[in-house]
C-alpha positions in Angstrom: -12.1 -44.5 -30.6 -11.5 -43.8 -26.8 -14.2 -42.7 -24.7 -14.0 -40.1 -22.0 -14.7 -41.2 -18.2 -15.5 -38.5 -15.7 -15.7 -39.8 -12.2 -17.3 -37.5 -10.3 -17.1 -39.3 -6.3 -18.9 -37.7 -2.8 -20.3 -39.3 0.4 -23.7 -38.6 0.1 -24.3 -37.8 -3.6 -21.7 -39.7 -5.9 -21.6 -39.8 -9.7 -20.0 -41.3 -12.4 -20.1 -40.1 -16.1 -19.8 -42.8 -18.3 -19.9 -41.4 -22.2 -23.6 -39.7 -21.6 -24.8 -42.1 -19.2 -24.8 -40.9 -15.5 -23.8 -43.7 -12.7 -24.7 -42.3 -8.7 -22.3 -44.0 -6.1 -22.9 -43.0 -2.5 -21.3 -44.8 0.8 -22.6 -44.2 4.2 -21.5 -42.8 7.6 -22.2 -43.2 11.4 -22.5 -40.3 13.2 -19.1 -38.6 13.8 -17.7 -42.0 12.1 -15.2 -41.4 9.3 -14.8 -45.0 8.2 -16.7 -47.1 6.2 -18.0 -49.5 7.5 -19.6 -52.7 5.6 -22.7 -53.8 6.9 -23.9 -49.4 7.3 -26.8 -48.7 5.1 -25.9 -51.2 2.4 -22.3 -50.0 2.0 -20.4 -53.9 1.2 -23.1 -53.8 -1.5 -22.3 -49.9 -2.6 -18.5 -50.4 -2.4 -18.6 -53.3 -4.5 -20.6 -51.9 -7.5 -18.6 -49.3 -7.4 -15.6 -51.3 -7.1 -17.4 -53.6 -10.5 -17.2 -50.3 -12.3 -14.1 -49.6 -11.4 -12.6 -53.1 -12.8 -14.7 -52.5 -16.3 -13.1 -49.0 -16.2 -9.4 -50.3 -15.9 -10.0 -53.5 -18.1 -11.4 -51.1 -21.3 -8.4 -50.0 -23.0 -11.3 -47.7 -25.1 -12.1 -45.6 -21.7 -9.9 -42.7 -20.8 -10.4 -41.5 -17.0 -10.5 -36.9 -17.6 -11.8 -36.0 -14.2 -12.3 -37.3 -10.8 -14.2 -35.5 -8.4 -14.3 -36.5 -4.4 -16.8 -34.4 -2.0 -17.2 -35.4 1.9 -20.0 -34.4 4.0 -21.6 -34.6 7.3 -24.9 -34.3 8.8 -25.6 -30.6 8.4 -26.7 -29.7 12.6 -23.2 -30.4 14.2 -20.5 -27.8 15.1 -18.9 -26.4 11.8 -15.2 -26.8 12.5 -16.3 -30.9 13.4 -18.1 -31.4 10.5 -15.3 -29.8 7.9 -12.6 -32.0 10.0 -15.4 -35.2 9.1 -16.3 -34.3 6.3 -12.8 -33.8 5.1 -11.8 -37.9 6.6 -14.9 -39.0 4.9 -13.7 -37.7 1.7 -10.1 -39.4 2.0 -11.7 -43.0 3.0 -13.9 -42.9 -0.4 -10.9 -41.9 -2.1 -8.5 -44.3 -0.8 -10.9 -46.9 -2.6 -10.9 -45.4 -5.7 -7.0 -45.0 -6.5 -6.6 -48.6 -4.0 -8.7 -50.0 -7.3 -7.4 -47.7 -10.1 -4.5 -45.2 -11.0 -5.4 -41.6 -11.2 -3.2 -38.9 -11.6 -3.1 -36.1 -9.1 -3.9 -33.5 -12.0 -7.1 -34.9 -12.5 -8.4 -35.0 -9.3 -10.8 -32.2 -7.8 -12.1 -32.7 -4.1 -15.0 -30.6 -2.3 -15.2 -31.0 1.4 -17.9 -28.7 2.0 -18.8 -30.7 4.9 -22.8 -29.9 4.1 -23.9 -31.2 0.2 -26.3 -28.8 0.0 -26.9 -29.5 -3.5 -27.4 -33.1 -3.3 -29.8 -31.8 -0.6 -31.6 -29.5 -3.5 -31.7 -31.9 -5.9 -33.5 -34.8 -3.0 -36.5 -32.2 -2.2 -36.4 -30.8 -5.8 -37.2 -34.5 -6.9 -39.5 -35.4 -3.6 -43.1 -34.8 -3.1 -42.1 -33.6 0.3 -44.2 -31.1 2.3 -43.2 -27.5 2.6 -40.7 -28.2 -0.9 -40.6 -24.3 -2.5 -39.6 -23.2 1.3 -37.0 -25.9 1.9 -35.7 -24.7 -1.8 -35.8 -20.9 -0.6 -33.8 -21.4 2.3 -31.2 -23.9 1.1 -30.7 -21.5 -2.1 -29.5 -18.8 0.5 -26.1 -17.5 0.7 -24.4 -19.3 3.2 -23.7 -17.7 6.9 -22.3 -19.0 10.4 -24.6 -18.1 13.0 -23.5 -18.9 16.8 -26.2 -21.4 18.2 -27.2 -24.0 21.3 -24.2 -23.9 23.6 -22.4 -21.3 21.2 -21.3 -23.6 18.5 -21.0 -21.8 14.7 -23.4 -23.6 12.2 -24.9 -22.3 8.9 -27.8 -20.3 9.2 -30.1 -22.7 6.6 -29.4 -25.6 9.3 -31.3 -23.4 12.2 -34.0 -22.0 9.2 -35.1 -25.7 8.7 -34.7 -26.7 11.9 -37.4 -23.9 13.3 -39.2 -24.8 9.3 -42.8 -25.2 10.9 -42.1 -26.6 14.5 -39.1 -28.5 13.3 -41.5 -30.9 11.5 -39.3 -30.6 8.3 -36.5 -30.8 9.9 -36.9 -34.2 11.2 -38.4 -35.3 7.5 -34.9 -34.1 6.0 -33.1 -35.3 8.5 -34.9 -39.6 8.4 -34.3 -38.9 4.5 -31.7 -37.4 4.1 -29.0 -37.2 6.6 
């Protein structure tokens, strides 16, 4: 009997369904860095699990790859059209270690460069015991919108919400936990 493998891949919130068990890769950034680099936030150790999974993946002739999924990101408070360009490089550098590892076929591949995960960011603060949660929920559940701020840059209208969130004491939480 073969087994069905969706891969779902992202920068910041990564996952792998394996059968019914759920597998969460992530790979860390530098600011305005598209490349991963080894000794960031853990990443040789990251990389190389997911790389371990990989090798199982191609070595089990019972495990059929259906669906991979790649999403890039960027810290949310930087100009819009930077962050989609990063988040976009991001997205091809986690990708290029996939199919360097394993062969994938274009069909099955789905990317998201959304540039801001906002629902990896939902599902953090859903799961925290952070302060202010049900108004960091309310805000991130809102329709997205470019507003023009600082020295006229377009960024969504959530980022300068949580930003202002109670003196920008939120903010910097989300931001040392998340970003």
């Amino acid at each position: 009997m073969k087994k069905s493998l969706l891969i779902l891949l992202a920068i910041f919130n990564s996952v792998a369904l394996l059968a019914q068990e759920e597998k969460n890769y992530s790979v860390g950034f530098r600011v305005n860095i598209s490349e991963i680099e080894p000794e960031f936030r853990n990443n040789k150790i990251r990389v190389a699990s997911l790389t371990d999974f990989l090798r199982t993946v191609e070595s089990d002739s019972t495990i059929h790859i259906t669906r991979a999924h790649f999403g890039g990101a960027a810290s949310p408070e930087g100009n819009d059209a930077w962050n989609r360009t990063l988040a976009r490089r991001r997205l091809a550098a986690i990708e290029n270690v996939v199919r360097n590892k394993i062969d994938i076929t274009d069909e099955i591949i789905s990317r998201d460069p959304s540039h801001i995960s906002w629902s990896y960011l939902r599902e953090r603060v859903s799961e925290s015991d952070l302060s202010y949660k049900e108004e960091v929920i309310d805000i991130i559940d809102q329709a997205p919108r470019l507003v023009t701020y600082g020295a006229g840059k377009k960024i969504d209208h959530r980022v300068v919400k949580l930003q202002k969130l109670h003196d920008g004491k939120v903010w910097r939480e989300l931001f040392d936990l998340y970003f």
